[in-house]
LUMNU-708860 format. One record per residue (C-alpha): residue number from 1; x, y, z. Coordinates in steps of 0.02 Angstrom, whole numbers. Example, Ala and Ser with C-alpha at 12.3 -4.5 7.8 and 13.67 -1.06 7.14 Angstrom:
// LUMNU-708860
seq 1 | X 615 | Y -225 | Z 390;
seq 2 | X 684 | Y -53 | Z 357;
//
This chain:
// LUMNU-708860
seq 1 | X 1515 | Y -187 | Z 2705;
seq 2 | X 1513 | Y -40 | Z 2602;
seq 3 | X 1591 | Y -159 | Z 2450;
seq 4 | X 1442 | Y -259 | Z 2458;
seq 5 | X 1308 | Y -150 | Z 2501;
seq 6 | X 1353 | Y -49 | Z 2326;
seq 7 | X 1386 | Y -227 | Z 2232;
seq 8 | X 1197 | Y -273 | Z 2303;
seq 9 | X 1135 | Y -90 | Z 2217;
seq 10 | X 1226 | Y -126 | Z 2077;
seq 11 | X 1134 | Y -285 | Z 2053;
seq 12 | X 980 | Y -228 | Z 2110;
seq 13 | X 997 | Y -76 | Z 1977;
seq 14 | X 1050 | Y -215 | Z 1829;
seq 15 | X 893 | Y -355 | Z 1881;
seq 16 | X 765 | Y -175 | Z 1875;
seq 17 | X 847 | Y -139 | Z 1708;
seq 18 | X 818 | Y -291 | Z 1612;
seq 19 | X 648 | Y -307 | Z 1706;
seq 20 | X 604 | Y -121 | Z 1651;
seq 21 | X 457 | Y -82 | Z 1538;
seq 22 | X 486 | Y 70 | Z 1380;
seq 23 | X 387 | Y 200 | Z 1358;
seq 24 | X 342 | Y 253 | Z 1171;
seq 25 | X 275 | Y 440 | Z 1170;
seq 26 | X 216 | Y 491 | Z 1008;
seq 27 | X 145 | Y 635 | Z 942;
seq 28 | X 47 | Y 697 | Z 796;
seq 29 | X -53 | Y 844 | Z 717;
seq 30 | X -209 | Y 753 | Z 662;
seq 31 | X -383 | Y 784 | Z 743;
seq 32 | X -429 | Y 599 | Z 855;
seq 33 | X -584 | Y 575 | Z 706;
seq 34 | X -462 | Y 571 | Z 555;
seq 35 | X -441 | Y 394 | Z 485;
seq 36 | X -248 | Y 405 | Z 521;
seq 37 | X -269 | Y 463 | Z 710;
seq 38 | X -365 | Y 308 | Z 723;
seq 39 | X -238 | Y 188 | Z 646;
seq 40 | X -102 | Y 258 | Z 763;
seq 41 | X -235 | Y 196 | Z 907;
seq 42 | X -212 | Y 21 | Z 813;
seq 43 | X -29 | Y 14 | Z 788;
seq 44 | X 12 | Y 89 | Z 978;
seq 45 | X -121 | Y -69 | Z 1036;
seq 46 | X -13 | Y -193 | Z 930;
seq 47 | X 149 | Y -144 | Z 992;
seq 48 | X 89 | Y -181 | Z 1183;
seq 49 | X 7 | Y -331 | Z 1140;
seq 50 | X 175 | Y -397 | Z 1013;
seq 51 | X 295 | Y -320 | Z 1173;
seq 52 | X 186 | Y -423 | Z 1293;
seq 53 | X 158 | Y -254 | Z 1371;
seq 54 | X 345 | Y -200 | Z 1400;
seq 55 | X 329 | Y -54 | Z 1290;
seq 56 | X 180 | Y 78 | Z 1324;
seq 57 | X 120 | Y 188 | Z 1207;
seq 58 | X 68 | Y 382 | Z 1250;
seq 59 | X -17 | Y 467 | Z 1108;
seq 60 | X -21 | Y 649 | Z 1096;
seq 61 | X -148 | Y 702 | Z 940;
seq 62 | X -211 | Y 853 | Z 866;
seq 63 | X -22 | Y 952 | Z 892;
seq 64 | X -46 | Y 932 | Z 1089;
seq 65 | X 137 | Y 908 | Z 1108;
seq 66 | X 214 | Y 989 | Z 988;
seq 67 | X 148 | Y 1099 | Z 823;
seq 68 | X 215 | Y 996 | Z 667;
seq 69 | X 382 | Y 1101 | Z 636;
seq 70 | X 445 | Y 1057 | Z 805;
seq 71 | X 404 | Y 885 | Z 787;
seq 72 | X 589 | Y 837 | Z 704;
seq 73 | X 697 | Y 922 | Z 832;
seq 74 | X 576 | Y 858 | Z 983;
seq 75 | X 605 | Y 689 | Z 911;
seq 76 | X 799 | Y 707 | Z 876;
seq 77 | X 835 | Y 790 | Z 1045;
seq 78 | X 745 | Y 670 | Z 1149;
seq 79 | X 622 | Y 764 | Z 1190;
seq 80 | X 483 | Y 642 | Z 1158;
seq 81 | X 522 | Y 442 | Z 1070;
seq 82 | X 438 | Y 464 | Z 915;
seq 83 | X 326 | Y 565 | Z 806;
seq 84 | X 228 | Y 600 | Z 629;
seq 85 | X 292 | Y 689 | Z 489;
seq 86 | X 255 | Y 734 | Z 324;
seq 87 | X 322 | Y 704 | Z 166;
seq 88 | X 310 | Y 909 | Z 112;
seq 89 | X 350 | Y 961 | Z 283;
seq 90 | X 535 | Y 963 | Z 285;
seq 91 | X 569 | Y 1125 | Z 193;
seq 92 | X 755 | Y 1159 | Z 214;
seq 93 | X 801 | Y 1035 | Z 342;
seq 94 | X 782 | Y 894 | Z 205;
seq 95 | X 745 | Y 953 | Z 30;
seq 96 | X 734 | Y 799 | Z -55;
seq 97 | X 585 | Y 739 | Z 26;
seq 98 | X 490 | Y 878 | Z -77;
seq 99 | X 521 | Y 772 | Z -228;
seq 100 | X 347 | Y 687 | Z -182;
seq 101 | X 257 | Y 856 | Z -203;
seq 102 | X 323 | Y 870 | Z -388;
seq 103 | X 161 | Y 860 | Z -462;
seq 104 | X 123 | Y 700 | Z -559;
seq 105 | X 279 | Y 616 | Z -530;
seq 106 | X 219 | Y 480 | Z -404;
seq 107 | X 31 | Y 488 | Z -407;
seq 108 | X -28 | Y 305 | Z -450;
seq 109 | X -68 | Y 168 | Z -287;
seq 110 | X 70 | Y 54 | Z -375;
seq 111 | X 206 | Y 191 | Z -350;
seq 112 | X 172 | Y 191 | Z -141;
seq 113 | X 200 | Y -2 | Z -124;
seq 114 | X 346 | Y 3 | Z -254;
seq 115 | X 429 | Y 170 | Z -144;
seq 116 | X 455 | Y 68 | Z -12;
seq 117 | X 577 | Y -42 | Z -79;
seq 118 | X 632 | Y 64 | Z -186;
seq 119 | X 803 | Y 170 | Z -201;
seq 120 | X 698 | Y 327 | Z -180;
seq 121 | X 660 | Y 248 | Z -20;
seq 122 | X 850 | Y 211 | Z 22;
seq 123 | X 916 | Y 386 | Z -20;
seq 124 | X 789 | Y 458 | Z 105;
seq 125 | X 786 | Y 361 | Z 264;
seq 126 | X 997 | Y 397 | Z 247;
seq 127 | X 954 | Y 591 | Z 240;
seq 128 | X 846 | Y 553 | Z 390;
seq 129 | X 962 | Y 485 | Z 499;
seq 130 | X 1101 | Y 599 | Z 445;
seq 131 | X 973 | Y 733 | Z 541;
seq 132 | X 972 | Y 622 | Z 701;
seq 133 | X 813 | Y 536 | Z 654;
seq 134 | X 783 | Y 334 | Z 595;
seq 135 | X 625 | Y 305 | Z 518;
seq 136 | X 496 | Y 164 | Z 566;
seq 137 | X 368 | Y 157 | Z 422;
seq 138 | X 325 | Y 275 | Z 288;
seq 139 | X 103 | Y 304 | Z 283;
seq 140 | X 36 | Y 278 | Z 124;
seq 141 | X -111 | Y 433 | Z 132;
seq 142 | X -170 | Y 411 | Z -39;
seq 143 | X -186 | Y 513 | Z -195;
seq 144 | X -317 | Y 604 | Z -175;
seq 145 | X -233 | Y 784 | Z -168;
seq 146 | X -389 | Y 904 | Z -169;
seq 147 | X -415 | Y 1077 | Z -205;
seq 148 | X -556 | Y 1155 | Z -118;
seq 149 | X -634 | Y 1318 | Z -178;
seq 150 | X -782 | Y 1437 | Z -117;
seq 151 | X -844 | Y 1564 | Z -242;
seq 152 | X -796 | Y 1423 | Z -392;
seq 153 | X -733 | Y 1276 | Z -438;
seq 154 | X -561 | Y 1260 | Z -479;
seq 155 | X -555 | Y 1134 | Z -629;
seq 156 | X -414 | Y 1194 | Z -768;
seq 157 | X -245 | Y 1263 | Z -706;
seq 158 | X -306 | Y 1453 | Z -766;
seq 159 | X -439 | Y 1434 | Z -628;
seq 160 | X -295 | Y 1473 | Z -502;
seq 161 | X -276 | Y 1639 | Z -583;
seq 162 | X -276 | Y 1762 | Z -435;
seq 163 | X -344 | Y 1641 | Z -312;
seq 164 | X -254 | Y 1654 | Z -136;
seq 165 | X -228 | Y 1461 | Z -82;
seq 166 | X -178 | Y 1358 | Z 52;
seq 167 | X -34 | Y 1281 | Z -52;
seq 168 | X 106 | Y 1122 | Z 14;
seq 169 | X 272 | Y 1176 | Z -3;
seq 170 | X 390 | Y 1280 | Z -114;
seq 171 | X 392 | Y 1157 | Z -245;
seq 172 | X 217 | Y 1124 | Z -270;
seq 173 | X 176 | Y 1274 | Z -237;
seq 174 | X 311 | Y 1357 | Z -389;
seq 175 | X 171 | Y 1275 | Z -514;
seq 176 | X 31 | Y 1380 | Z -434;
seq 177 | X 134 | Y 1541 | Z -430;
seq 178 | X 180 | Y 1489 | Z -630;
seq 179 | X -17 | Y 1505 | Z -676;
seq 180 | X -48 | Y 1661 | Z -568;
seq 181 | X -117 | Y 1612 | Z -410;
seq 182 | X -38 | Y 1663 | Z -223;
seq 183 | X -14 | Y 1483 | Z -134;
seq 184 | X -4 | Y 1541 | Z 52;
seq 185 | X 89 | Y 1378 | Z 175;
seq 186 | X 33 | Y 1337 | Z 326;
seq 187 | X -3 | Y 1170 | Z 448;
seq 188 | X -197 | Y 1092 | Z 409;
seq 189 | X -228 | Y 1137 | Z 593;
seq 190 | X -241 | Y 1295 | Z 527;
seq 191 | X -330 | Y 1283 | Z 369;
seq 192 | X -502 | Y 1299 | Z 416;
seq 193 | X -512 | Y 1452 | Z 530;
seq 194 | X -417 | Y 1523 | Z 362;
seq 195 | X -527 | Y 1461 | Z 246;
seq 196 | X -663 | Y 1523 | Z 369;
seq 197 | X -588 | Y 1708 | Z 396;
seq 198 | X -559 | Y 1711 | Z 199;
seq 199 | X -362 | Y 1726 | Z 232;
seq 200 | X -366 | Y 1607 | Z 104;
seq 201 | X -506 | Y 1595 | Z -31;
seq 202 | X -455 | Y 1404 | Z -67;
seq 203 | X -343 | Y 1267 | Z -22;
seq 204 | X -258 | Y 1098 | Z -75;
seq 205 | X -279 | Y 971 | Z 32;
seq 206 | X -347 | Y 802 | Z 10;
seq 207 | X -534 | Y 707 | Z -19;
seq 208 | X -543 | Y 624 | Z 167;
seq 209 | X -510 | Y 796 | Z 250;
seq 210 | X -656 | Y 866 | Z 185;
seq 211 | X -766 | Y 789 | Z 314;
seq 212 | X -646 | Y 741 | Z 443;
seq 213 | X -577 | Y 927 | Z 462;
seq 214 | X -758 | Y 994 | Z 413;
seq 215 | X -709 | Y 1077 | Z 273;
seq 216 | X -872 | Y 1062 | Z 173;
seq 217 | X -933 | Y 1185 | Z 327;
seq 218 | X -818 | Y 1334 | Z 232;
seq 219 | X -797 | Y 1278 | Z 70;
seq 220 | X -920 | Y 1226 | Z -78;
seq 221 | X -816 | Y 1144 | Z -225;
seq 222 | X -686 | Y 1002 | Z -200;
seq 223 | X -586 | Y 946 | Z -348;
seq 224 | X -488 | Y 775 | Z -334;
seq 225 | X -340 | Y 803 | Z -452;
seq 226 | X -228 | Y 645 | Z -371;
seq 227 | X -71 | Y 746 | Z -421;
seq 228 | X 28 | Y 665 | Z -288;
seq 229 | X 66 | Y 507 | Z -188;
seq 230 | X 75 | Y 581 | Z -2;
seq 231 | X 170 | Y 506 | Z 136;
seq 232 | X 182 | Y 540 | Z 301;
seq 233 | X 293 | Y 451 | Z 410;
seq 234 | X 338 | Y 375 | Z 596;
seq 235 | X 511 | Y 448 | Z 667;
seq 236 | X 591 | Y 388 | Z 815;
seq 237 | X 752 | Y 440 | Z 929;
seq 238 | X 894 | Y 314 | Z 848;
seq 239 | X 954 | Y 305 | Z 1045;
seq 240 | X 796 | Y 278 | Z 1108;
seq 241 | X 759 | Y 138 | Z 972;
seq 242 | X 961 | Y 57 | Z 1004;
seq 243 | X 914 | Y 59 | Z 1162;
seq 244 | X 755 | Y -62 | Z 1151;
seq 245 | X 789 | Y -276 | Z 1205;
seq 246 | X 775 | Y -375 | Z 1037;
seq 247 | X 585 | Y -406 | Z 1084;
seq 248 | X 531 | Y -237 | Z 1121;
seq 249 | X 612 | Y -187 | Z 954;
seq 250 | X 540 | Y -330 | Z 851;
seq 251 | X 365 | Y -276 | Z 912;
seq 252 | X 398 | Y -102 | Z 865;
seq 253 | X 474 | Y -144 | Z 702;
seq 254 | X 315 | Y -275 | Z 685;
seq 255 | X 170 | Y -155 | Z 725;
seq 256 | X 237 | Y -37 | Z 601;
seq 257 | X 278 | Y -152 | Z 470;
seq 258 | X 93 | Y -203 | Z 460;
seq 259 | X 21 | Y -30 | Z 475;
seq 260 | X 127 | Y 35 | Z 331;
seq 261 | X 60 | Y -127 | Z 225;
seq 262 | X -115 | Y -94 | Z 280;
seq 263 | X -129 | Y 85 | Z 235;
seq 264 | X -72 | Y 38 | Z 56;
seq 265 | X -184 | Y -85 | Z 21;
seq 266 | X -333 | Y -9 | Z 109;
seq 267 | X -328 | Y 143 | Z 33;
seq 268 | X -442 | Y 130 | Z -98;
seq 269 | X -579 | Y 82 | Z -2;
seq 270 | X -552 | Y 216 | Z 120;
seq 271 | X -544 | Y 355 | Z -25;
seq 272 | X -727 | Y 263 | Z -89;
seq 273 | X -810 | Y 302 | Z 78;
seq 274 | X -718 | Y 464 | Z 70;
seq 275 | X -810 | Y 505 | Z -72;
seq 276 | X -981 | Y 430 | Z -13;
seq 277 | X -962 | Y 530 | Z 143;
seq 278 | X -923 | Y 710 | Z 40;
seq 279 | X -1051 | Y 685 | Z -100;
seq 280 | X -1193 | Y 767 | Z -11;
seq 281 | X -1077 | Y 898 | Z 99;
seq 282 | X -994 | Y 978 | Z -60;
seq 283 | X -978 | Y 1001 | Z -251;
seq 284 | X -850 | Y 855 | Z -297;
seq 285 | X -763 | Y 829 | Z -474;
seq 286 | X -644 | Y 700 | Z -519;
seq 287 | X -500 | Y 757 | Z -618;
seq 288 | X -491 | Y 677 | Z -795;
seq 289 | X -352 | Y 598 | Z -875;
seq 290 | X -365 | Y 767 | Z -994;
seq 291 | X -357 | Y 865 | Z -862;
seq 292 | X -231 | Y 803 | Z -775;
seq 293 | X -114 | Y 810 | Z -934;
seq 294 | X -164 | Y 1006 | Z -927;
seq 295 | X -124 | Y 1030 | Z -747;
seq 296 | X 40 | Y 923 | Z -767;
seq 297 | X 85 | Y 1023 | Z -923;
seq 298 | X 52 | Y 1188 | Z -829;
seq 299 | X 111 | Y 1144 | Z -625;
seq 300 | X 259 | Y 1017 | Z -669;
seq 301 | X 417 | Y 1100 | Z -771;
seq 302 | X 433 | Y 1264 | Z -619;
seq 303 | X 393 | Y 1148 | Z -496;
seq 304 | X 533 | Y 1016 | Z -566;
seq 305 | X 635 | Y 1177 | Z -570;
seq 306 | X 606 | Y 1242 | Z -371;
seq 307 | X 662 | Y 1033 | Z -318;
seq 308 | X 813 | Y 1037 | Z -416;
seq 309 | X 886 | Y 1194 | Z -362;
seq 310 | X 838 | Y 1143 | Z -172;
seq 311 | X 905 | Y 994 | Z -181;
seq 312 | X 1057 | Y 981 | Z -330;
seq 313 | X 1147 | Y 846 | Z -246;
seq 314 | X 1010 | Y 704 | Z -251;
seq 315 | X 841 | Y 783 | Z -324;
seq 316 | X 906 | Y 723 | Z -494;
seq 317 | X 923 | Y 524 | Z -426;
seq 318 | X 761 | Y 535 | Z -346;
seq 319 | X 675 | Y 588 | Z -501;
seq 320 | X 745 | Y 447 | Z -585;
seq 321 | X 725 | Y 319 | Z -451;
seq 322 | X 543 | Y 378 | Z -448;
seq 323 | X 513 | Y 371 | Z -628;
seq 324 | X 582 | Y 185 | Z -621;
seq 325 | X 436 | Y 145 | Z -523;
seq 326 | X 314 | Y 176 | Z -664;
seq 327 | X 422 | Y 55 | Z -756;
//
């Protein structure tokens, strides 16, 4: 009796098993009103509807869950199924993604939907999941890196001369230490009480934030250099995603597919209305092609410098891969 009784539970446990639904809980750091926060909406919608409703979706915005350095180790530990990340967050845990912060070496549209099949690309989704982590799409967020000022506008590279900034990492930031200025990092969460307190007197950031994280509020000069191509990305637990039927992982895979396409090749529109929407909040300049040569000329060789001696065993192949792009 006692035979059958656990052979019944056993069955029971194996029918409720193949009959369960996932749950997907993903987090973020992005207010609900940024452009981005709402795509996630859209992608979590499309991979219920592709699952047929076997996988739901919990969104946690706005660092609810988890502040964006804990993100990575919530995600690898279980702790939650996936999450965002980005690009120039990884510091020391993965080096090589800093190699998209090197100004001016990926900063046209054509580079983002060439990265993705690229061997940049291959190199680091391996580094990824050597850290416990697989990724699901990489987020095209333009290049429109901005850097907002108060008291001035910061137009040639000297401008940063003694200006305390919000800067993106250690390699980006090497080129504003090489022209004098104090870059200062920290999450965007933070940037505008800083900005507001005058920790900071300035800060790079990037043309849509202006009005979704009301920048234009603390700030009075925004200047669009496009230096970089910024990514952020989806990661998910690798046992959580093995552990997905073939249906519930095709919809996953699916959903994310399209919303990496779609933020590639709506981009441009979305960086027009950006502009539309900031034109009458704050002081806006668009970087020449002049310009840019001087800011490239000035930021690039320390910041080159900082990557290579971070990352010596592949920052070398990922310059090259990414220059290939251009090709």
């Amino acid at each position: 009796m006692k035979a059958f009784v656990l052979a019944a539970a056993v069955g029971l446990s194996a029918t409720l098993a193949a009959a369960q639904d996932y749950t997907l809980r993903f987090a973020h750091q992005l207010p609900p009103q940024h452009y981005l926060a709402q795509e996630y909406e859209v992608w979590a919608k499309a991979i219920e509807e592709k699952s047929g409703g076997k996988v739901k979706v919990e969104i946690f915005p706005a660092a609810q869950a988890f502040k964006p350095n804990q993100v990575f180790p919530a995600v690898a530990q279980g702790r939650i199924e996936a999450g965002m990340s980005m690009s120039f967050q990884w510091g020391n845990t993965i080096p090589e993604m800093a190699v998209m912060t090197v100004p001016y070496v990926m900063s046209d549209e054509k580079d983002a939907a060439a990265f993705v099949k690229s061997e940049a690309n291959d190199i680091l989704e391996g580094l990824l999941e050597a850290k416990g982590v697989q990724n699901l799409a990489w987020l095209y967020m333009g290049n429109v890196t901005t850097i907002l000022s108060k008291d001035k506008p910061i137009i040639s590279p000297e401008d940063l001369k003694g200006v305390r900034i919000r800067g993106l990492d250690q390699v980006f930031d090497a080129g504003i230490h090489e022209v004098g200025g104090e870059a200062v990092i920290m999450p965007g969460s933070e940037v505008y009480q800083a900005l507001q307190t005058g920790i900071v007197s300035a800060a790079v950031g990037d043309l849509l934030g202006i009005v979704s994280r009301k920048y234009y509020e603390v700030q009075n000069y925004a200047n669009v250099v496009a230096s970089n191509t910024v990514f952020s990305h989806i990661i998910v637990n690798p046992g959580w995603y093995a552990g997905l039927d073939d249906n519930a992982r095709k919809a996953v895979d699916e959903a994310s597919e399209e919303l990496q396409a779609r933020l590639i090749a709506d981009f441009p529109n979305k960086a027009a209305a950006g502009w539309e929407a900031a034109k009458d909040k704050i002081t806006l300049h668009r970087q020449t092609p002049e310009e840019a040569k001087a800011w490239e000329a000035a930021l690039q060789p320390a910041s080159i410098k900082v990557f290579l001696a971070a990352a010596p065993d592949n920052g070398q192949k990922l310059l090259d891969a990414l220059k290939k792009l251009k090709e």
